[in-house]
Every structure is written in structure tokens, then in C-alpha cells.
C-alpha positions, 0 to 999 in steps of 0.5 A: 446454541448455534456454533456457526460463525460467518465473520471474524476478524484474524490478526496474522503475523508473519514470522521474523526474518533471521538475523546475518552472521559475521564469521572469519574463517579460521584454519591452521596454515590460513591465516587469511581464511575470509569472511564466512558467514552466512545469511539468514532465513526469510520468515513463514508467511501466513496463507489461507487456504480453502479446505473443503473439511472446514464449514465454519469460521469458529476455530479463529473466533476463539484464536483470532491471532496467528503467527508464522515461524521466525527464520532462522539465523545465519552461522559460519562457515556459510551455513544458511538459517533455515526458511520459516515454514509457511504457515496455511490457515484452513477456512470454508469455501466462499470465505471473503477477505476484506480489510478494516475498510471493507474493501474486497482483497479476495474471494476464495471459491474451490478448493485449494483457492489461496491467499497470503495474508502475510508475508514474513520478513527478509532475512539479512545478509551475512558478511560473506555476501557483503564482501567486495574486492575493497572490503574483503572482510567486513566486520558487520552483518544485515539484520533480519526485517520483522514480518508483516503484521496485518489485520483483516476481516473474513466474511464466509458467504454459503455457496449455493445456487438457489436461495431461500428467503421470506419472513420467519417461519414461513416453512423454508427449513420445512421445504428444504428438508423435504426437497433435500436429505438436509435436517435443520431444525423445524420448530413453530416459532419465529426464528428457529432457523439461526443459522445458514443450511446448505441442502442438495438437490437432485432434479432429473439429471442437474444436481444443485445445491440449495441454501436456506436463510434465516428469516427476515424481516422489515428493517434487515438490510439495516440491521433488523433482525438476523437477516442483516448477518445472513443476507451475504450468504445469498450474494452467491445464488444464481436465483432467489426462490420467495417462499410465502406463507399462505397460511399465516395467523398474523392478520396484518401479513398476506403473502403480497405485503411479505413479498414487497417486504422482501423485495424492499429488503434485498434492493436495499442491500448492496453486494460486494463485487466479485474479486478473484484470488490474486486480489484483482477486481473483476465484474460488478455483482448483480444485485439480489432484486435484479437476479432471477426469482421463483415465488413458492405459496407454501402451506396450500395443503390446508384450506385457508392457504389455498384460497390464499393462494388463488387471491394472490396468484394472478396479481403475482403471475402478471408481474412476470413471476412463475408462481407454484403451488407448494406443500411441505407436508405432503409434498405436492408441487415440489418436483415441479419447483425442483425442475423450474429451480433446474432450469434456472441453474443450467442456464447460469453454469452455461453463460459462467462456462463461456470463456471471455475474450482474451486481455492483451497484456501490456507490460510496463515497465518501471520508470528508470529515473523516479526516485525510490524516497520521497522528503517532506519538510515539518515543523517540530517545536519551532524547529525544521524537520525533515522526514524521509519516506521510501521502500528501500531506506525504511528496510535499510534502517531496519537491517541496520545493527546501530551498535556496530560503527561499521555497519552504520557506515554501511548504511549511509553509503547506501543512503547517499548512492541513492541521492537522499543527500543532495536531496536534503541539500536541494529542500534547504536542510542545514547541518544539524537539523533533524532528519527521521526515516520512517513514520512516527516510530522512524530514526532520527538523528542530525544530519552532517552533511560533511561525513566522508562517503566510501567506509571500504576506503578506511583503514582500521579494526574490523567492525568500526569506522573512523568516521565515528571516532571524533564523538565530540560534536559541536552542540547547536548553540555552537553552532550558531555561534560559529555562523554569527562569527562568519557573518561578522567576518563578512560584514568586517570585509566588506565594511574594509572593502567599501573603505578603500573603494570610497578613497580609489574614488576620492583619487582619481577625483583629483586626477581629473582636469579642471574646467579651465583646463577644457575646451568645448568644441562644436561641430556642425555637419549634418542635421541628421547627426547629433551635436557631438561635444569632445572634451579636449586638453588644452592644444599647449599640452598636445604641443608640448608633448609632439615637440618632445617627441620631435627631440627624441626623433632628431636624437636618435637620428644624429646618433645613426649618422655619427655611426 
């Protein structure tokens, strides 16, 4: 039984951050000795780390889960909780991580190559760190934020430069074994080869290495036979050697059916593209069909396969194919294939050599106004909801101890410094409708948008918050209550109003003169201008009221000449 395993799939927890203490530093003749408390450690994070010791992915098979150590908790007397170790996952050169999606995070080549799977959570902030000039003393601490649980999948491909590929037992173990101090096992049925063998060669002064595939068969990119699991350890050559059987006892098979077989196969299957440690996507991968190829007739050593071999030489040798005459038994054709499998490696290390043209940088920095949340209105039982999404209030809430008055205070301080409540104000949010920070498993509560903001302005016992002393709120039916007596109230205002605008009319309806009492007059001037009509009062008001003005003027007058 084959103890070789090329895929996985690893479930990494980072560790816990350590949880914020809250201490008072307490001496003899200081009474006021202050906040002490210390922060705590970050968690361990999960890496993978290439060890060239480590040839397969078994030892996760059988222990697919992982997880780093916790951080350790903050104490008094500002005694920082130890960082947890980083945990460092040996896994084989040329392990590929993907996620459940199949998308490439990275590709681990050379020794030391890294990759952090998962990172461990924060640590909280003791009291000491949270002290300010106006809370001195703070009765609270931040929680630790849990590690980073994430699951990915590692796909280990044989670093090799050439590749051995053709139908099962077409004499690739055979021929590897006799090019290269490799012994894999040899036997005279199909599929004796269940796993990857790895062999290296020497051709004059170019040493390589050469990879020997199981066998495949028609159907393999598809899922057919072993093929299918083992065609992305030949991703990684630089060329691909045919190996054919010239000597088969299958009647139907000639090496020129087996080789359009193989062909069809390996434009069949779609390789990944390179990507380098840090994640970042580099070039596209060359497809295996479009990859330098050497074709092998194997087995000419015995009569039949070397008349085989002249049949299909030329129809091979015209597709521009360099064609050699092989045998594993008793060597002949091997050096030959060797220095052609040479030439093929140098010219490849020789254009991966040439460094590319430097990328200019372009920093960019990140835009001083965009909001760090997001708020998305929902519907939930026929009732608004409104969710809140954001880096910083989701590990706010986890850092937040929900038993301590003062730490929640805290905790919508920060809240409204970063505008989530003119933001609910903005989306239509009214007093005591639910609000959830977070995913499904997020915080809710009902929002009151009249809690006083600034806990450090509050006097009281360390570790509370007068704003959380009035527990007693009103429920929504009262609440609906209270804004149908306000609309009543308003509704018998301006029912009051309408009244008293209706008898201001009525008045000076009375106040008005009466038809007798107007006098139309008629002006004609200019054809241009518009007939004007001017209501007058009668010409008898206007004398009386100049001859009452007359008598005050004569009086005043007498009384100036009597002094």
C-alpha cells in the first residue's frame, strides 16, 4: 500500500488572543496609586513552512486539524501576557495552497518558502493603556479577539524538470530506473506505478531531476484512471518526455494512437497559474501540450518493437518531434536521451535566469473620508432591521466585556465617534428598532439614540455607568403609544389653529366698506398703459377727516401766539 498523499485538506486555528486586566496599583502611603493593569498577548499564528525532510502530506491526513497556542492574559502590575508561539507546519517543496474555491494563495518552492495560514487573535488592552487625563482609573479592560479559523486545501506538485508520461506499463519506471539511482517498483501489470518517483540525472555536466507519472489513460483529465490525481505533478517540468510502447501485446494500441491519447489528455487538462509566496498572481502557466516534448520508443531491444519503431518514426519525426530509439534493458539510446533531456533543462534555467524589468511601485494611499462600516436596511418578521458591517465595530464588539456597565459605555463612545449614529439617523432608523453588528452570529440590541455620549464625563463607582442605571425602558407597545398621543396633540393644535384663522377672517370680512360706499374711477391716458381701477372711499370721509385735521392745526396755533 502506497503511503504517498499529494492533497489534503488542513483545517488551521490560530490561537486566542489574552484577555486585558484591570488592576489599581496598591501600596502603603499611596492611596492614589493608578490603573496597572497590563495588556495582553496576541495569539500564535499557524505558518507552513517547506522543509526539504518532508516528502509527502500524510502526517495531516491523519491530523487534518491545527491549532496555535492561546496568548497569554495581562496581570497587574503592568505584566504583559506572553505572545503565543508561532506555530510552523513542515510540508514538502512544491506544496500549493488553495482554498475551498480552488483559487491559488500560494506557491511554496525552496526551501524556507513561508506562508501564514492563520493569524492569531489581538490581544485586549488592559486599563492601563486605557487611562486618559479625564478617566484616570478605568474600571474595565478589552477582551482578547479569537484567532483566525480557516480551512484550505494543499496540493503538493513533484518538482522535477522532465516528465515521464505515457499509457500504463509502457516501461517509464523501467526507463527512470536505468537512467537514475531511483528504484521504484517494476512489475508486468498495468498500474504498478501508484505513486510519483523522483529520480536525478547526470548528463555530462547539467544534473536535473526526472519525475515518473503514473500511467494514464484515455479519460484522465476527467477523472479516469490515476492519471487524473497525478497530472499536476507534471505542471512543474520544463518538458515532457512520450514514452511509448513499441512492443505492446494489445492489438487495438500502436504507439501512434497512444500518443494522440496522451496528447489529448494533457490539452485536456488546465493548469494552475504561477503564484508566488506572498499570494500575488504572477505569469499564466504554459500549458503541458504547448511545453517542449521528446518522444522515447521504448522496448527496440526486442524484434517486433524495432519494427515498430521504423513504421512510426518518420509520421513522428515530420510533426517536429525528436524521436529516440530506446531500451531499458539493455541500455542502448539512453545517453543519447539523457544530453537531448540536458539540452532542454539548460535553455529553460537560462530564460527563468533573466531577471525581468523592474515594476514601479505606486503607493497609494488610502482615502482619508471613506467610511470604515457599512449599514444595510432588512426585514425581519415584518420588522426593520438594520445591520452593521465594518472591520473596526466587529472587533470592537468582540473586545467588548458586555457584564461590565462601563466597558459597554466605552464601547458606544467609540461607536458614535466613527458616525454609526448619524448614519442610522441618515437610513431612517427609529428609536427602538433592532440594530445587529456583525453576520448572523452578530450583536443585536434596540437602539436609543438619546444616550448621552463622553462615559469619562460621569461620576460614579469604578466599573459602571450611570447611563445603564435606569434599566426600566419602555416596551414598544408604549412606545407606540406615546407617538399616537403626540400626533393627537398635534392634530388638536392645529384643529385650535384652523378655528381661530377661520374667525380672524370672518372679522375683517365685516371690516371691509361696502359697494355703496366705493367709488369707481376711470382713467384714460395712454393706449399703451392698462385701464387701472382704484377703489376710493367716499370723497365725504376724506373731508372730514382733512377738516379735523385743520382744527388741531388752528389750535396748536392759537396756543403758540397766547404764549
Amino acid at each position: 500500500m502506497a503511503h504517498f498523499v499529494d492533497r489534503v485538506v488542513l483545517h488551521a486555528f490560530g490561537g486566542d488572543g489574552g484577555h486585558g486586566c484591570v488592576s489599581v496599583h496598591r501600596e502603603k502611603f499611596k492611596p492614589l496609586g493608578g490603573p496597572d493593569g497590563a495588556d495582553g498577548g496576541d495569539g500564535g499564528d499557524v505558518v507552513l513552512v517547506v522543509d526539504p525532510q518532508t516528502t509527502t502530506l500524510l502526517d495531516y491526513h491523519h491530523r487534518p486539524h491545527r491549532r496555535a497556542e492561546n496568548g497569554g492574559v495581562g496581570q497587574g502590575g503592568l505584566r504583559h501576557g506572553r505572545r503565543g508561539p508561532i506555530l510552523e507546519l513542515p510540508v514538502p517543496d512544491g506544496t500549493v495552497v488553495k482554498d475551498q474555491d480552488g483559487a491559488v494563495l500560494a506557491d511554496l518552492i525552496g526551501q524556507g518558502a513561508r506562508y501564514t495560514i492563520a493569524e492569531g487573535g489581538q490581544g485586549g488592552l488592559g486599563n492601563a493603556a486605557l487611562a486618559s487625563k479625564r478617566r484616570k482609573a478605568p474600571g474595565f479592560a478589552l477582551l482578547g479577539t479569537p484567532g483566525e479559523a480557516r480551512e484550505v486545501v494543499l496540493e503538493l506538485k513533484t518538482v522535477a524538470d522532465i516528465a515521464l508520461v505515457g499509457f500504463p506499463s509502457a516501461g517509464k519506471s523501467s526507463l527512470i530506473a536505468a537512467m537514475s539511482a531511483a528504484r521504484p517498483k517494476i512489475a508486468d501489470y498495468p498500474f504498478t506505478t501508484l505513486v510519483p518517483n523522483l529520480g536525478v540525472v547526470q548528463a555530462g555536466e547539467t544534473r536535473f531531476t526526472v519525475a515518473d507519472v503514473p500511467g494514464l489513460i484515455p479519460g484522465a483529465a476527467e477523472g479516469r484512471g490515476l492519471g487524473h490525481e497525478f497530472l499536476r505533478h507534471v505542471e512543474r517540468c520544463a518538458a515532457l518526455v512520450h514514452v511509448l510502447d513499441c512492443a505492446s501485446l494489445e492489438t487495438e494500441r500502436d504507439p501512434l494512437s497512444d500518443f494522440e491519447a496522451i496528447e489529448t489528455e494533457l490539452s485536456a487538462y488546465s493548469p494552475d497559474a504561477v503564484v508566488d509566496v506572498a499570494g500575488n498572481a504572477g505569469e499564466v502557466a504554459v500549458p503541458l501540450n504547448e511545453r517542449p516534448r521528446l518522444v522515447a520508443l521504448n522496448k527496440t531491444d526486442l524484434p517486433d518493437g524495432a519494427a515498430m519503431a521504423d513504421m512510426v518514426r518518420e509520421e513522428l519525426e515530420s510533426r517536429g518531434l525528436r524521436v529516440f530509439d530506446v531500451s531499458a534493458l539493455d541500455r542502448s539510446g539512453l545517453r543519447a536521451l539523457g544530453f537531448a533531456m540536458a539540452e532542454i533543462v539548460e535553455n529553460a534555467r537560462r530564460q527563468r535566469e533573466v531577471e525581468p524589468a523592474p515594476v514601479p511601485v505606486t503607493v497609494r494611499p488610502k482615502a482619508v473620508n471613506t467610511k470604515p462600516f457599512t449599514i444595510t436596511r432588512e426585514e425581519k418578521g415584518g420588522e426593520p432591521l438594520f445591520r452593521v458591517h465594518g472591520a473596526k465595530p466587529e472587533r470592537w464588539i468582540l473586545q467588548t466585556d458586555f457584564n461590565n456597565d462601563e466597558a459597554v459605555g466605552y464601547l458606544a463612545d467609540r461607536l458614535a465617534k466613527i458616525g454609526i449614529e448619524d448614519e442610522l439617523f441618515r437610513k431612517g432608523a427609529t428609536p427602538g428598532d433592532a440594530v445587529v453588528i456583525g453576520g448572523e452570529d452578530g450583536v443585536v440590541f434596540d437602539w436609543e439614540p438619546t444616550m448621552v455620549g463622553g462615559a469619562e464625563h460621569l461620576a460614579g463607582p469604578r466599573g459602571s455607568d450611570l447611563r445603564f442605571d435606569d434599566t426600566s425602558r419602555p416596551t414598544r407597545e408604549q412606545k407606540r403609544a406615546e407617538q399616537q398621543a403626540r400626533r393627537d396633540a398635534k392634530a388638536s393644535v392645529r384643529a385650535e389653529m384652523d378655528a381661530q384663522y377661520a374667525h380672524w377672517d370672518s372679522e375683517e370680512a365685516d371690516d371691509a366698506p361696502d359697494e355703496e360706499d366705493v367709488e369707481i374711477v376711470y382713467t384714460h391716458g395712454d393706449p399703451e398703459e392698462d385701464l387701472r381701477v382704484e377703489d376710493r372711499r367716499t370723497w365725504r370721509e376724506v373731508d372730514e377727516r382733512e377738516a379735523s385735521d385743520e382744527s388741531v392745526d388752528a389750535s396748536e396755533g392759537a396756543g403758540e401766539d397766547s404764549r
